[in-house]
NUVEXNU-423500 format. One record per residue: x, y, z of N, C-alpha, C in turn; residue in one letter. Coordinates in pm, 1 decimal, padded with zeros to 6 digits. Layout:
// NUVEXNU-423500
{base {X; Y; Z}; {X; Y; Z}; {X; Y; Z}; "a"}
...
// end
This chain:
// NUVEXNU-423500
{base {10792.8; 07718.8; 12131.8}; {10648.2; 07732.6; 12134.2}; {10600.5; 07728.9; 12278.2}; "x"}
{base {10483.4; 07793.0; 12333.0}; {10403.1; 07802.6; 12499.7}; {10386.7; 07682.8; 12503.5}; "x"}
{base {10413.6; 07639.9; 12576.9}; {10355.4; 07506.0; 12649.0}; {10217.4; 07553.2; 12766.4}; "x"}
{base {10226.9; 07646.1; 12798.0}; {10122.1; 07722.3; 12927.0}; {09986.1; 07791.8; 12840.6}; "x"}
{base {09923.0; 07719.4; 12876.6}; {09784.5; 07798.2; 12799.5}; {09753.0; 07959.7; 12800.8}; "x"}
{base {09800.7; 07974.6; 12899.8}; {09752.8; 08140.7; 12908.7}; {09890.7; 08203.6; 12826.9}; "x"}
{base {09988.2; 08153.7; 12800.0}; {10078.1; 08236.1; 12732.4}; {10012.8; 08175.0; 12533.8}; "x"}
{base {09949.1; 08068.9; 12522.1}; {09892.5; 08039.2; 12404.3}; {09793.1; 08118.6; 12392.3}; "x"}
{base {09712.6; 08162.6; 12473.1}; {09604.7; 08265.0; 12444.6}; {09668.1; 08374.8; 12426.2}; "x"}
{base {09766.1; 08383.9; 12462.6}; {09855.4; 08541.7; 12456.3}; {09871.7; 08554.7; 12326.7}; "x"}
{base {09947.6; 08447.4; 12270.0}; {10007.0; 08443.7; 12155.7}; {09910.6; 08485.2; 12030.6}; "x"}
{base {09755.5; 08381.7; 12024.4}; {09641.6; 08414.6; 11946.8}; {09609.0; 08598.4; 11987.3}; "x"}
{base {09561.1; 08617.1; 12098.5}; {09568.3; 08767.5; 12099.7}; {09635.0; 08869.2; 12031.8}; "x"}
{base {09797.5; 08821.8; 12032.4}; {09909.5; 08927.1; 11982.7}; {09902.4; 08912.8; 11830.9}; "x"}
{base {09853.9; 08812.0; 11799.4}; {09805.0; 08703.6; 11631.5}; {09676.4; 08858.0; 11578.8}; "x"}
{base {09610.9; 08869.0; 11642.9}; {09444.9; 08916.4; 11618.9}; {09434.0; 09040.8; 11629.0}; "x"}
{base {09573.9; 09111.9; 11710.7}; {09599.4; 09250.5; 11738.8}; {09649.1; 09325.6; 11601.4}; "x"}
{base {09791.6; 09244.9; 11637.1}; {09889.9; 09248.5; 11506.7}; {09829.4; 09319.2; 11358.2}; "x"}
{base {09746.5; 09170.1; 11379.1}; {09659.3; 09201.5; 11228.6}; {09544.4; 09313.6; 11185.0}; "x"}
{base {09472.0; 09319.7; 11300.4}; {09365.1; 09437.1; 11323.5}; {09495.3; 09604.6; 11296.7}; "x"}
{base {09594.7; 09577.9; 11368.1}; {09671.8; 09713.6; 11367.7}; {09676.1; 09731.8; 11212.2}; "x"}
{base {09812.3; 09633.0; 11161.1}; {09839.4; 09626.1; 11040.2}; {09740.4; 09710.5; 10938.2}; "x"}
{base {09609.9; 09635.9; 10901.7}; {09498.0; 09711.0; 10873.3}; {09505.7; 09824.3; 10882.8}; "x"}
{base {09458.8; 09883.5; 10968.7}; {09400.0; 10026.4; 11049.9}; {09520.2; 10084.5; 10996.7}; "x"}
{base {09660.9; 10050.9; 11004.1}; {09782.2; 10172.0; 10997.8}; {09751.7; 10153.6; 10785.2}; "x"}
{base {09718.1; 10074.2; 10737.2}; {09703.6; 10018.8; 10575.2}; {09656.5; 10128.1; 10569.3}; "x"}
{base {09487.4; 10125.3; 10651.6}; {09391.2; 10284.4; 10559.8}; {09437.1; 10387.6; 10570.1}; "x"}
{base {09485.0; 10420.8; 10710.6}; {09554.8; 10552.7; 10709.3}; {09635.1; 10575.0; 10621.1}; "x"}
{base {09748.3; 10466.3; 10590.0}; {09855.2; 10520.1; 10500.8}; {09757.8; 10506.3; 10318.8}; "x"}
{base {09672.5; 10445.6; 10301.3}; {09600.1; 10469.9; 10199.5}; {09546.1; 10592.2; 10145.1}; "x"}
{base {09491.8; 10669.7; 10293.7}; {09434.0; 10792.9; 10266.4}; {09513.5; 10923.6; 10311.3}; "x"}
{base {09634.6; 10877.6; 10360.5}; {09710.8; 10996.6; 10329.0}; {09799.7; 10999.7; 10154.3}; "x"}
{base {09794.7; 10891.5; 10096.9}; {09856.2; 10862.0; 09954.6}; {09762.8; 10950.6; 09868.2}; "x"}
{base {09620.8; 10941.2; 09887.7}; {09444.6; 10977.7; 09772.4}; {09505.5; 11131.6; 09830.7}; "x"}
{base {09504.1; 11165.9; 09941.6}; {09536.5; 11338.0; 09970.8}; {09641.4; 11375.4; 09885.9}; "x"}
{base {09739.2; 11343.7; 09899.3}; {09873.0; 11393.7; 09838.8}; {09877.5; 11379.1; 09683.1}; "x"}
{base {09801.7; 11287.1; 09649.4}; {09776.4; 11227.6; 09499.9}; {09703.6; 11331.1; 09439.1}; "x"}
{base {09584.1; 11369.8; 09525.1}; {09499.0; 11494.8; 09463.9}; {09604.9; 11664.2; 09473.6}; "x"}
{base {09625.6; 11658.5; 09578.6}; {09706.9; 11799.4; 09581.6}; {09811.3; 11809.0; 09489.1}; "x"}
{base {09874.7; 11673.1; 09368.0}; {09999.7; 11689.7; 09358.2}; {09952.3; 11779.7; 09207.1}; "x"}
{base {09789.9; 11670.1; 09146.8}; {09702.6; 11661.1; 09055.3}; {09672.7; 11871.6; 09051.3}; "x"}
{base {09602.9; 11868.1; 09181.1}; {09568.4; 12020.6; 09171.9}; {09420.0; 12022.2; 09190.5}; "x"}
{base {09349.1; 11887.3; 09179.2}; {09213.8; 11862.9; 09219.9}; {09183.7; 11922.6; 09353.0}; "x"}
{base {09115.3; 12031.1; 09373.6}; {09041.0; 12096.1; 09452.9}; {08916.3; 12010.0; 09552.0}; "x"}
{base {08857.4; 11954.1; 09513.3}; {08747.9; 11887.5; 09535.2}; {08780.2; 11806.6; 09566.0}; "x"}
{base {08879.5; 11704.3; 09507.5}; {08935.3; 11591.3; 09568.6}; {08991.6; 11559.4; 09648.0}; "x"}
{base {09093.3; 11640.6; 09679.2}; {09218.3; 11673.7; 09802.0}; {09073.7; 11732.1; 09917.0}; "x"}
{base {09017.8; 11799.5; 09906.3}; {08904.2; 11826.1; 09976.0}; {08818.5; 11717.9; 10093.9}; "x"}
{base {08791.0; 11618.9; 09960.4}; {08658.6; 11506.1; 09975.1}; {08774.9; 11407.8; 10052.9}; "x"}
{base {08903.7; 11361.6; 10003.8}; {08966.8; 11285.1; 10060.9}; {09059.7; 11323.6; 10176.6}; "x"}
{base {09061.1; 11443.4; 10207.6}; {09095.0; 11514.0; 10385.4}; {08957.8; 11437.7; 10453.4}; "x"}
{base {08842.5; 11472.5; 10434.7}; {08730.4; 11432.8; 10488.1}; {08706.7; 11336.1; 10514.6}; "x"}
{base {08742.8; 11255.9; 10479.7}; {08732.7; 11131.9; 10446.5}; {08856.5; 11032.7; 10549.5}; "x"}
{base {08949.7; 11115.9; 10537.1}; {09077.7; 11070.0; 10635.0}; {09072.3; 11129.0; 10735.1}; "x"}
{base {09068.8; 11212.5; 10776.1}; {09045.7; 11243.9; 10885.9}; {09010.2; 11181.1; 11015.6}; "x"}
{base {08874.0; 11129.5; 10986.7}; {08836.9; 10978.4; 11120.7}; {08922.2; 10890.9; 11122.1}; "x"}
{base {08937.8; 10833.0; 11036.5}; {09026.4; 10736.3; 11012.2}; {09173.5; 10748.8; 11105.1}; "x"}
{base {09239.3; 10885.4; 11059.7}; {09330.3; 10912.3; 11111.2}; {09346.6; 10908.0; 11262.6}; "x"}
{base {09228.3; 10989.9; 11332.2}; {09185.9; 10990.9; 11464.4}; {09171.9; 10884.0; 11526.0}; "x"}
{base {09082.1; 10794.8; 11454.4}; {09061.7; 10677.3; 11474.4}; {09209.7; 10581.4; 11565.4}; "x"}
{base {09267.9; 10605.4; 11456.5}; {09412.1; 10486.6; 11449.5}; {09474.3; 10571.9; 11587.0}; "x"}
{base {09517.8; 10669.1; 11592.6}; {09566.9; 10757.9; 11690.5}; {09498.1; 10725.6; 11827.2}; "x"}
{base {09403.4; 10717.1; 11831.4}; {09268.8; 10656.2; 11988.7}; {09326.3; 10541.0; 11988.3}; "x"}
{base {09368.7; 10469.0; 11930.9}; {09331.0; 10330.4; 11938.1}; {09512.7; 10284.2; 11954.2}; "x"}
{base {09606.1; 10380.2; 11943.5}; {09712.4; 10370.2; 12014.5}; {09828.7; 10344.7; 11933.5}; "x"}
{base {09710.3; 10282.6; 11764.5}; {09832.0; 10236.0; 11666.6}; {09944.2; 10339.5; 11621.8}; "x"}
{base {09868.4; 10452.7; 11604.7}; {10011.9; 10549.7; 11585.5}; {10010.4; 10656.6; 11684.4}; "x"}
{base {10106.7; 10709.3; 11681.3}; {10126.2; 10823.1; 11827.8}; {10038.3; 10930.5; 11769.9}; "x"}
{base {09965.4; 10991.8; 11906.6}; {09861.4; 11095.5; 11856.6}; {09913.6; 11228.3; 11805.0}; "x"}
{base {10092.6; 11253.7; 11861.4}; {10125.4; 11380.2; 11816.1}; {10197.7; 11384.4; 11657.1}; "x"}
{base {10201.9; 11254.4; 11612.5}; {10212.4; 11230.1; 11458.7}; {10125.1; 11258.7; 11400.0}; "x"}
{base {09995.4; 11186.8; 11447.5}; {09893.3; 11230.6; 11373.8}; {09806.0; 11322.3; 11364.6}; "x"}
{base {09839.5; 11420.9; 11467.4}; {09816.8; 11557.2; 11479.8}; {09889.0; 11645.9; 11371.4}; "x"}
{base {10039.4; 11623.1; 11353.1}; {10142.8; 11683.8; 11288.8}; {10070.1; 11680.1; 11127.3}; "x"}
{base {10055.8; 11495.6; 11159.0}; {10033.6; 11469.5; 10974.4}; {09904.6; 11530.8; 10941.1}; "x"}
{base {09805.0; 11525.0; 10975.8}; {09693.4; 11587.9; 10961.4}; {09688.7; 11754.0; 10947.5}; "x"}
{base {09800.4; 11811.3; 11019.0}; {09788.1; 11928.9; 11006.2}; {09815.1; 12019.1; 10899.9}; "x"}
{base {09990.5; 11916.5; 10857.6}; {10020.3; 11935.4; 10703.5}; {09941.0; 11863.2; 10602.4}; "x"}
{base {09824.4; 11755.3; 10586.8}; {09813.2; 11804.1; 10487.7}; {09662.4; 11899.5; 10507.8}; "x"}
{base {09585.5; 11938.3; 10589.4}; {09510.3; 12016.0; 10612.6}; {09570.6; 12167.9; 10535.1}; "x"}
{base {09712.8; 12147.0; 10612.5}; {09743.6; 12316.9; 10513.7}; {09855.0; 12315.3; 10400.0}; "x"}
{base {09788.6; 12189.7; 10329.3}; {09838.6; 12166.9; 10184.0}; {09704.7; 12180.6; 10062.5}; "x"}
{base {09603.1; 12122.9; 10192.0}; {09483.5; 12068.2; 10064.1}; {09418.6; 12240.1; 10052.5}; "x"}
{base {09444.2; 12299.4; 10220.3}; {09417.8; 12488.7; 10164.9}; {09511.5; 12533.6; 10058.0}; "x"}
{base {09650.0; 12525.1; 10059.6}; {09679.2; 12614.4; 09988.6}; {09608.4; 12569.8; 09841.9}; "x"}
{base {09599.5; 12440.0; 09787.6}; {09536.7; 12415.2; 09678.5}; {09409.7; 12466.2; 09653.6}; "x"}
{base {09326.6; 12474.9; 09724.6}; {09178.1; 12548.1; 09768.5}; {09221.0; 12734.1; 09716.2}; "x"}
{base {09303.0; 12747.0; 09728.6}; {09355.2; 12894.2; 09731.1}; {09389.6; 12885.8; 09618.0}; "x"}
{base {09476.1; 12807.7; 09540.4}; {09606.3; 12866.7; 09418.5}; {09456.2; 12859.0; 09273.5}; "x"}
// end
């Protein structure tokens, strides 16, 4: 355990980070599950409303460093041209 205060403040920090990340990477992986769930369904509207919906989110987490931005460029892109082809079929 720190005996040095500034490495105990470290520790609460890495405590408050941790957990804030954890979160943030939760919704993302929540709202890429509602996308894929609707496209698997065939719901048009849904796969739709829940791209929209993920999207910030996604960006979000990516700014903020929790996941790498060229993942979430990638992931966003597939399902962007999953929830079209459903929009299409």
């Amino acid at each position: 355990m720190a005996n040095i205060a500034s490495a105990e403040k470290r520790i609460r920090q890495t405590v408050k980070r941790t957990a804030r990340n954890k979160a943030r990477k939760s919704r993302v992986h929540t709202a890429i599950r509602k996308i894929e769930e609707a496209v698997a369904a065939g719901d048009k509207a849904a796969a739709q409303a829940a791209l929209k919906a993920a999207q910030p989110e996604m960006q979000r987490a990516a700014g903020k460093g929790v996941l790498k931005a060229n993942t979430m460029s990638r992931k966003l892109s597939r399902l962007s041209a999953s929830v079209k082809a459903v929009a299409a079929a």
